[in-house]
C-alpha positions as CSV (number, residue, x, y, z in Angstrom):
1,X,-31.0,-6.7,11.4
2,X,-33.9,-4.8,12.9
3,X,-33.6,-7.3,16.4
4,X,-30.1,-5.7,16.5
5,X,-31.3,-2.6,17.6
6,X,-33.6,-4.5,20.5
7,X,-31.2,-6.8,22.3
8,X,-32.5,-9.5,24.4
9,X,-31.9,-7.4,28.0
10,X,-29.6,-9.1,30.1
11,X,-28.5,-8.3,33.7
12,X,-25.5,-8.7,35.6
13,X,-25.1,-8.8,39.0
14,X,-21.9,-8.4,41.0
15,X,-21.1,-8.5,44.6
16,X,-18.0,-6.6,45.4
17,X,-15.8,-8.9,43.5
18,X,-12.4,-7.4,42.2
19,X,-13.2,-4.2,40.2
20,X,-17.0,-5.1,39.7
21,X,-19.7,-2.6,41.2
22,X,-22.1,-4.1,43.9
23,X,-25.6,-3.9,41.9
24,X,-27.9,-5.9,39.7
25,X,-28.2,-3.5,36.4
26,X,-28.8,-4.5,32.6
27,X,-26.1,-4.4,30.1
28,X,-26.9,-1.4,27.7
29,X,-28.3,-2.5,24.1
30,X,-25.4,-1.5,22.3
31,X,-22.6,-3.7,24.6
32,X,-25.1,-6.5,24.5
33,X,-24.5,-5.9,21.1
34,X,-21.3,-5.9,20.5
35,X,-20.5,-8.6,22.9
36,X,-22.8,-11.2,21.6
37,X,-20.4,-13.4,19.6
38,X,-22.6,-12.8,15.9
39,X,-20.5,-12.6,12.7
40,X,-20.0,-8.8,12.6
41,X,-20.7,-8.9,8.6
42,X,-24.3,-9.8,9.7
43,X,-24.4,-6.6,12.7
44,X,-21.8,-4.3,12.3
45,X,-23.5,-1.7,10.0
46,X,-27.0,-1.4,12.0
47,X,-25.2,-1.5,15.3
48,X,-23.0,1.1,15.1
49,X,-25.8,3.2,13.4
50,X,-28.2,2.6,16.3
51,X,-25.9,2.2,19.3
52,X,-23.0,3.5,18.7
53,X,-22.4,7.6,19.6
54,X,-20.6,9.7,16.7
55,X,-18.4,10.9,19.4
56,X,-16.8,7.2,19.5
57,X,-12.9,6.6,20.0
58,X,-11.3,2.9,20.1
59,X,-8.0,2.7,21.2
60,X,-5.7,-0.2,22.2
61,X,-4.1,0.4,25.8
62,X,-1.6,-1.5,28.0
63,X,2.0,-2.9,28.1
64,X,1.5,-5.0,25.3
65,X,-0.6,-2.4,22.6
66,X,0.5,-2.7,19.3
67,X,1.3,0.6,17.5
68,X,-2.2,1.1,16.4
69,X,-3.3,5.2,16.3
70,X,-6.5,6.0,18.8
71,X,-9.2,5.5,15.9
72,X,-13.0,8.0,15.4
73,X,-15.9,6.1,14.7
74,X,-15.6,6.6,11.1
75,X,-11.7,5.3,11.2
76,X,-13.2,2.4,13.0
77,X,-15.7,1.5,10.9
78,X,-13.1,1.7,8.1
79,X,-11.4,-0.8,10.0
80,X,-13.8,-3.6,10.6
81,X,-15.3,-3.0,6.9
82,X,-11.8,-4.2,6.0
83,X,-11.4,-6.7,7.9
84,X,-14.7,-8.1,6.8
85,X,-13.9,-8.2,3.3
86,X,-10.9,-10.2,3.8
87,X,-12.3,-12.3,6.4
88,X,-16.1,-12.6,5.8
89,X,-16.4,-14.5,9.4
90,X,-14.9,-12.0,11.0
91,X,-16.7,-11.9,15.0
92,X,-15.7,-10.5,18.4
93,X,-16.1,-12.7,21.8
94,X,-16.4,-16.2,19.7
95,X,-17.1,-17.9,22.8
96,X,-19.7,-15.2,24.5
97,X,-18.4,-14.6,27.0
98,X,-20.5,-12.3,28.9
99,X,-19.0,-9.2,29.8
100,X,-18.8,-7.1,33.6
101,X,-19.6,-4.0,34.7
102,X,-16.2,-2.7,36.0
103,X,-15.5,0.0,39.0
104,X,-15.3,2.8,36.0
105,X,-18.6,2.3,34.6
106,X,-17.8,0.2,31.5
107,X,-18.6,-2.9,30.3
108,X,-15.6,-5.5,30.4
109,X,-14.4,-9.4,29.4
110,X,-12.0,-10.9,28.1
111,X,-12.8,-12.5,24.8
112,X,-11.4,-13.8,21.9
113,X,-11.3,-12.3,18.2
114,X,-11.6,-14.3,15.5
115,X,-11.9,-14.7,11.5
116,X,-11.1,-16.7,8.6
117,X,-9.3,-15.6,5.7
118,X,-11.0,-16.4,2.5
119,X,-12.3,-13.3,1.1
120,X,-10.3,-10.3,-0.4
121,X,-6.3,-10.6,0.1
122,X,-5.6,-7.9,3.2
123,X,-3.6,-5.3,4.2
124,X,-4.2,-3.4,7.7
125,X,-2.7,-0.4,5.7
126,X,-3.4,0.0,2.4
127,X,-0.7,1.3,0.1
128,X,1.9,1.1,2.9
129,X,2.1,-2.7,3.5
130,X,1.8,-5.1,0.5
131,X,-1.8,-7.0,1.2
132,X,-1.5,-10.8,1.5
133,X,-3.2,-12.9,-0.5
134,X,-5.9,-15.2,0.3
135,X,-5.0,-17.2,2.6
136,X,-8.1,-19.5,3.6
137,X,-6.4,-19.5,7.8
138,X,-8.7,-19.2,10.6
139,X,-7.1,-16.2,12.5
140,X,-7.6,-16.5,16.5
141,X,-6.6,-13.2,18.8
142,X,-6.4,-13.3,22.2
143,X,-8.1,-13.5,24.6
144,X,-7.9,-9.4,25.1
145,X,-9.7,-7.4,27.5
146,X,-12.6,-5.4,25.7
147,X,-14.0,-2.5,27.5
148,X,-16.9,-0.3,26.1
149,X,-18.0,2.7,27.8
150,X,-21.5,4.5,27.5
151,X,-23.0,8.5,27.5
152,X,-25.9,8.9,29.3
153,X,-28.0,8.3,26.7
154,X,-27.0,4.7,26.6
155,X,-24.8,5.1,23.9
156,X,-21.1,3.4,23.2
157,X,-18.9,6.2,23.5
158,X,-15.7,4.9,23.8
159,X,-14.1,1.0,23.3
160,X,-10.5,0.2,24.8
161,X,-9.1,-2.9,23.8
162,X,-6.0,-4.1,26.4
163,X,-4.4,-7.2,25.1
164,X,-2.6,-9.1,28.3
165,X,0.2,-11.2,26.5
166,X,4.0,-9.9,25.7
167,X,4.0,-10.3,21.9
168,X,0.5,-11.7,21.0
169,X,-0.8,-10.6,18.1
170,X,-3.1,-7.8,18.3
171,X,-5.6,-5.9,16.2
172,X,-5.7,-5.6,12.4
173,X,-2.2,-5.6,12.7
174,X,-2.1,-9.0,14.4
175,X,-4.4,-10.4,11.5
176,X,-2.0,-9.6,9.1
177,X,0.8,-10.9,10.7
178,X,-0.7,-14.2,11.6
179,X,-1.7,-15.0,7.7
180,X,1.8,-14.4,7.2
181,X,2.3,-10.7,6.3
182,X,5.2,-9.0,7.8
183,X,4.8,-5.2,9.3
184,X,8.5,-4.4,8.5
185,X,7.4,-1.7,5.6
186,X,9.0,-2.9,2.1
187,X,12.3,-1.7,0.7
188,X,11.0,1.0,-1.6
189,X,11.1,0.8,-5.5
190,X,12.9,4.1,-7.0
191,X,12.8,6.0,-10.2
192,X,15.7,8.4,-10.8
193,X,16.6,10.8,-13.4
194,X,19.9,12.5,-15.0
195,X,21.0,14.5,-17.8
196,X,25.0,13.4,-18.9
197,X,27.8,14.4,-20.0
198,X,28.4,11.7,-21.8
199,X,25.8,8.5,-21.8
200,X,28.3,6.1,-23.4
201,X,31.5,6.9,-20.9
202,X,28.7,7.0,-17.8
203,X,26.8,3.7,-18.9
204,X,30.4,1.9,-18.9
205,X,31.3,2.6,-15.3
206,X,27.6,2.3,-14.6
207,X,27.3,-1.2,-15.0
208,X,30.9,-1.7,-13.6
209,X,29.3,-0.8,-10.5
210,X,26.3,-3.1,-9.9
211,X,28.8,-5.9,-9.0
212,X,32.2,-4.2,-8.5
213,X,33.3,-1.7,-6.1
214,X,36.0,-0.4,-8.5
215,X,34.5,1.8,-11.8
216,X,35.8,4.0,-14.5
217,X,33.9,7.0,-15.3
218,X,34.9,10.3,-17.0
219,X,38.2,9.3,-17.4
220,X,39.0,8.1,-13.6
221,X,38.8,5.2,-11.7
222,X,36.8,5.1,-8.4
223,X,36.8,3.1,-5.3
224,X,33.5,3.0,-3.5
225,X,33.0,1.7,0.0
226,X,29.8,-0.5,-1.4
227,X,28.4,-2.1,-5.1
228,X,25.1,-0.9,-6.0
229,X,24.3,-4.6,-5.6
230,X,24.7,-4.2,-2.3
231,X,21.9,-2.0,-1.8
232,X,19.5,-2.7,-4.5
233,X,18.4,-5.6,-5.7
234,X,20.5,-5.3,-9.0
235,X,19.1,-8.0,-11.2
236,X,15.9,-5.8,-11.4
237,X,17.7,-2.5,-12.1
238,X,17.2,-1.0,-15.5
239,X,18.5,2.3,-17.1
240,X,16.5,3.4,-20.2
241,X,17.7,6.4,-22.7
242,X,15.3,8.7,-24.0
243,X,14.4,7.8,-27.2
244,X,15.8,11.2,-28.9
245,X,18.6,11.8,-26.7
246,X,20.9,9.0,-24.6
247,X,22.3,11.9,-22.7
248,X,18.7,11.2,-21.0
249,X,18.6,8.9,-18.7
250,X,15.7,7.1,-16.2
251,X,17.1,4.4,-14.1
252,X,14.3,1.8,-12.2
253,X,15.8,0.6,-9.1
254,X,14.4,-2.2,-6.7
255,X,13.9,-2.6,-2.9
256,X,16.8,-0.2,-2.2
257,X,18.5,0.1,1.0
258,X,17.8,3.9,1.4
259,X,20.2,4.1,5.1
260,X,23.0,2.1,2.8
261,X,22.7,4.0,-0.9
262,X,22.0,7.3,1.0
263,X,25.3,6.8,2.8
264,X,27.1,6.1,-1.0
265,X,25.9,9.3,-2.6
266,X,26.9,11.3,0.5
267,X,30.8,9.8,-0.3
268,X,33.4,12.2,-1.9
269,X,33.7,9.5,-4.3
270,X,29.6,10.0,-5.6
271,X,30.3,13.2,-5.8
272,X,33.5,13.2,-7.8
273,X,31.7,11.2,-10.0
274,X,28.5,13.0,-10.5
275,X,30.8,16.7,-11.2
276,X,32.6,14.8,-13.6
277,X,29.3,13.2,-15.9
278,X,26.1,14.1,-14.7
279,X,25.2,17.7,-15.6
280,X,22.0,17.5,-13.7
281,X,20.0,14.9,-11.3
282,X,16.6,15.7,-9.5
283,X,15.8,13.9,-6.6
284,X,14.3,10.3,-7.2
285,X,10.4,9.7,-7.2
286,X,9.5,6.4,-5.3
287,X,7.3,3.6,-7.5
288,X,4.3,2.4,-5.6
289,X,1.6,-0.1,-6.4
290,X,-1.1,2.3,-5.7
291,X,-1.9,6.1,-6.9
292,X,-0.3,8.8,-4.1
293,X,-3.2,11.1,-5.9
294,X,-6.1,11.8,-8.2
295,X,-4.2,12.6,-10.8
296,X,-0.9,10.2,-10.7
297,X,2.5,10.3,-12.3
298,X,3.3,7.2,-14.0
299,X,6.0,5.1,-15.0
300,X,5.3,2.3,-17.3
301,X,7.6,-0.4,-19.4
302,X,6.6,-2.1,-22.2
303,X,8.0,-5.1,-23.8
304,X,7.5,-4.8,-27.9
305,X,8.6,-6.7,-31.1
306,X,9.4,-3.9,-33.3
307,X,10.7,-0.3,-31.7
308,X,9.9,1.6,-34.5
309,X,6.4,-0.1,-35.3
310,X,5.6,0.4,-31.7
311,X,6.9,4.2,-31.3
312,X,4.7,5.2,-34.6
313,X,1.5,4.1,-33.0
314,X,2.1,5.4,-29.8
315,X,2.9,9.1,-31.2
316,X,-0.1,8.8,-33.3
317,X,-2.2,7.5,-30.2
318,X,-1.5,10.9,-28.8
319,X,-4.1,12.3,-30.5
320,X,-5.9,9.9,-33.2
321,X,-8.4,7.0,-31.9
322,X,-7.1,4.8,-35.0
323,X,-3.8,5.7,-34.8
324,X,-1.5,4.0,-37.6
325,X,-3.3,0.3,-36.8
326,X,-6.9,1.9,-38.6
327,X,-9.2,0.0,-36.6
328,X,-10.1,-1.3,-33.7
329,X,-10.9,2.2,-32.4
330,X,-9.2,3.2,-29.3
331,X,-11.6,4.2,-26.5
332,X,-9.9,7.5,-26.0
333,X,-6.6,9.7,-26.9
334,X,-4.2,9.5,-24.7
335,X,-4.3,13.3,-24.7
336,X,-7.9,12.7,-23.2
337,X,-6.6,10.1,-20.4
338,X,-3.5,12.2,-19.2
339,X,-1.2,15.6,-19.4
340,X,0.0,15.0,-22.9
341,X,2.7,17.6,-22.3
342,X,4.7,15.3,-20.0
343,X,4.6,12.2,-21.5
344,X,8.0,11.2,-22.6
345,X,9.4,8.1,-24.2
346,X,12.5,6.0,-23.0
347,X,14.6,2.8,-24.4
348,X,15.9,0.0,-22.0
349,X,19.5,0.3,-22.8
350,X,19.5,-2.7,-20.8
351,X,16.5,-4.8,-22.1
352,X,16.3,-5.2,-26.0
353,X,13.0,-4.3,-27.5
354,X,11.5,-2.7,-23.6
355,X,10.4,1.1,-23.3
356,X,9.7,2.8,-20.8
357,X,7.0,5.9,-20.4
358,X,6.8,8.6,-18.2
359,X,2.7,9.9,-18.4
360,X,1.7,13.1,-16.2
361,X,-1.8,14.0,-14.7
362,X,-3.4,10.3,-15.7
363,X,-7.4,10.3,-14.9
364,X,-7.1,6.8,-13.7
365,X,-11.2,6.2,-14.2
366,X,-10.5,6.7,-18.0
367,X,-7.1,5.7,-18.4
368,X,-8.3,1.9,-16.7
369,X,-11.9,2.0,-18.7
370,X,-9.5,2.3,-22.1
371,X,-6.9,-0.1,-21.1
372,X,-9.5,-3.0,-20.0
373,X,-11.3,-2.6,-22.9
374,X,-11.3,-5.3,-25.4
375,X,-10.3,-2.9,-28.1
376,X,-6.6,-2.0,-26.3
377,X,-6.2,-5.6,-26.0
378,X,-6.2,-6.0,-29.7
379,X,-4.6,-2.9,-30.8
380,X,-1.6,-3.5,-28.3
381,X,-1.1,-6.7,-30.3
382,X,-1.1,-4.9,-33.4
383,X,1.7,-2.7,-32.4
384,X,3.7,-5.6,-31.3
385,X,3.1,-5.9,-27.6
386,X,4.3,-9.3,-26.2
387,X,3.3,-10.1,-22.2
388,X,1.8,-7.4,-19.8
389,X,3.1,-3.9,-19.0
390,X,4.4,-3.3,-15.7
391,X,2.5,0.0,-14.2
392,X,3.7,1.8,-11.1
393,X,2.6,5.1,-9.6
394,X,5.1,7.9,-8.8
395,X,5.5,9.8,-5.6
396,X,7.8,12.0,-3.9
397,X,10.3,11.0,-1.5
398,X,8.7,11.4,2.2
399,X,11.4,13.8,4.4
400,X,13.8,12.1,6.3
401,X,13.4,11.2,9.9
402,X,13.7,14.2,12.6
């Protein structure tokens, strides 16, 4: 690593050719860096320490830029450590190309980017777009014209990257989508709440709906423009019932068309229908694969053998180690893993034998360290747990667009 930081000097020499400067003058340390086609797992940390300047910005530029944000150097170090993990060869100007002083003062050529995917499964944006997994493709951009710039104390200052083709993939987006990931964002996952009138005349009409466009509720028959399956996928919606009171209701709804179902509760008709059962609905919360916070919101559903068996344990879990099962010993309370106050308990009405939770304030670090541990494991059996528990994390809705 240390030779990093003392390039072999190299000169170029130009004689009034296209945008080139007429002089012989050695390519500064930290673009003979950059530009000399070595893994960047093997470089990137010491070269950036030594040559690059903290007042660094890369951006892409050109017709043909993908919509990547002007990036500091800690954004862009964020960036290649990503792309490393995922693809451990990862290496700017593959075929060395050595690069020309331009008419500016920076650095330029026209090199390739490349890497192959067989480390960590990769997302250019974590918890926006769904990481791919490993792939084991060698990834090749370009060729794109790389420019670095340098202060007067030799240091890289700023990077512009110009790709030159009409729809070539570009920049950590262009990885993604050339291992097959898409940069359409998902359909979002909801989780919505209600307090009824009535759960038994609402739950009728309710699943009239998924598949019909015609429904009964509260006594009248309504005619909506769309079926809920026509913006959801319905064969993954869910309604659960608190477990005290049905007039409770959580509803778990997948990849929804939010232009489409936003346009349904806007019509008279969803409105009728809500005056007539639904004495109260706050606005959904969006289920994500990844915490929004430190202290998530989270839904969970559980698949169990015996309600009853399973509900005693959990209540005692709130606050006892040993709970009704005696022993193995849980790691922690669940009053010492998350806001106790908010936790509330749900049956699938649509399931048999699936509940669903809703647990405020979780301290992730503890709440994972007690579910991984090999006690939870057997105490979840005791209670009657069959398969894995699906986990999501809850966030507001973002605003809608300007």
């Amino acid at each position: 690593l240390d030779s990093l930081s003392r390039p072999s000097p190299q000169k170029y020499t130009c004689f009034n050719m296209g945008n080139c400067m007429s002089s012989t003058e050695e390519i500064p340390a930290g673009v003979a860096a950059f530009f000399d086609g070595e893994p960047m797992a093997s470089k990137a940390e010491q070269m950036i320490a030594t040559h690059y300047s903290e007042a660094h910005k890369l951006s892409f530029t050109g017709p043909y830029a993908p919509p990547v944000p002007e990036m500091d150097l800690a954004k862009m170090k964020g960036a290649i450590g990503n792309l490393i993990a995922s693809f451990p060869d990862f290496t700017f100007n593959s075929e060395k190309v050595t690069p020309k002083k331009t008419a500016d003062g920076g650095w330029a050529a026209n090199i390739k980017v490349i890497g192959t995917h067989t480390g960590a499964p990769f997302t250019p944006m974590p918890g926006m777009l769904p990481p791919v997994e490993t792939t084991n493709k060698l990834v090749t951009i370009g060729p794109e014209t790389f420019t670095l710039y340098t202060d007067a104390a030799g240091k890289v200052v700023k990077t512009t990257i110009t790709p030159l083709h009409e729809g070539a993939p570009a920049g950590p987006p262009g990885f993604y989508t050339e291992i097959g990931g898409s940069l359409k964002p998902p359909l979002p996952d909801l989780v919505m709440e209600a307090t009824l009138k009535d759960f038994a005349d609402w739950f009728a009409g309710f699943k009239e709906h998924a598949t019909s466009k015609t429904f009964t509720i509260g006594g009248k028959t309504f005619a909506a423009p769309i079926t809920r399956g026509d913006c959801m996928d319905e064969a993954k919606t869910e309604c659960f019932a608190e477990w005290a009171d049905d007039n409770k209701v959580l509803i778990t709804m997948y990849a929804v068309d939010m232009p489409k179902f936003g346009e349904f509760m806007a019509t008279p008709e969803f409105k009728e229908m809500s005056e007539l059962s639904i004495v109260e609905q706050p606005p959904p919360l969006m289920m994500k694969d990844a915490p929004a916070g430190p202290a998530p919101d989270l839904f969970v559903a559980i698949d169990v053998e015996d309600m009853d068996k399973w509900k005693a344990g959990f209540d005692a879990h709130a606050t006892s180690k040993t709970g009704t099962w005696g022993s193995p010993e849980a790691k922690f309370t669940r009053t010492e893993v998350c806001d106790e106050s908010k936790t509330r308990v749900f049956r699938s009405k649509t399931t048999p034998n699936r509940v669903g939770l809703l647990i405020g304030g979780a301290d992730m670090e503890k709440f994972g360290a007690m579910m991984q541990d090999e006690a939870w494991e057997k105490i979840s059996a005791m209670l009657g747990q069959t398969g894995a528990p699906t986990l999501k994390f809850l966030a507001p809705m973002p605003p809608p667009p300007a």
